[in-house]
N, C-alpha and C positions, 0 to 999 in steps of 0.2 A: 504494500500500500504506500504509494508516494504522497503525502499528508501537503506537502510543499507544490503538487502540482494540482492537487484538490483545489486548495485553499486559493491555489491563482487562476482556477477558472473559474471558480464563485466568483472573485474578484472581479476578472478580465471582464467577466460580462455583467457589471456592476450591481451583482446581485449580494445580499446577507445571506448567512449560514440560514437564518431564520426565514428568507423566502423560497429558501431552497427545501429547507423540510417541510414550509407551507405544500409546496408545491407538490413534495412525494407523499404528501398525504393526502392531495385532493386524486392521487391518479391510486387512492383504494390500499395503500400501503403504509402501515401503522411505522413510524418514527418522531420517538420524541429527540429533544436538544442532549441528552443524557446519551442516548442513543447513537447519535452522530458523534459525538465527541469521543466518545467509546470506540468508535470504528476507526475516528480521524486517529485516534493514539494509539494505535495499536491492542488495547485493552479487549477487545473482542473483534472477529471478523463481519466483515457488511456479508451479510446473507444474500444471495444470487437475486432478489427480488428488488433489496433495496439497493443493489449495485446499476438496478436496469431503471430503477424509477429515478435515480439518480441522473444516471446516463441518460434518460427521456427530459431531466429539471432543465438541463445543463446542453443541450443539444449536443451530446457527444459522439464523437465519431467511434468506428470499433476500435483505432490504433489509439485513440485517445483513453476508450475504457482500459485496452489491455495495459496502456503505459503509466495510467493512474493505480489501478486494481490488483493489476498482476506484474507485478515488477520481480517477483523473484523466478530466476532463469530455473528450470528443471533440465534435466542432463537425461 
């Protein structure tokens, strides 16, 4: 999880953490601000649902999910 390239596409496209979990909760996907900050900090994983409602907040592309999401290389 890249927390530093999360944090700057909330940013980049001048949105708050907070319209961003607005948002993944209007598309039917329960997250509170405990929730996201838990994921942003490594404390627990984003669950594959809340990785896509994010990816749908944030109009993200797929090279964008994987380089946010999946950053660690598997061999």
């Amino acid at each position: 999880m890249n927390r530093d390239k999360l944090l700057g596409m909330i940013k980049g496209k001048g949105l708050t953490v907070y319209e961003v979990i607005d948002d993944v909760e209007k598309q039917g996907v329960s997250m509170s601000s405990s929730t996201f900050y838990k994921g942003l900090n490594d404390k627990r994983p984003f669950k594959a649902n809340e990785i896509l409602a994010l990816a749908n907040a944030l109009n993200l592309t797929k090279d964008e999910v994987l380089d946010i999401f999946f950053t660690e290389l598997v061999s």
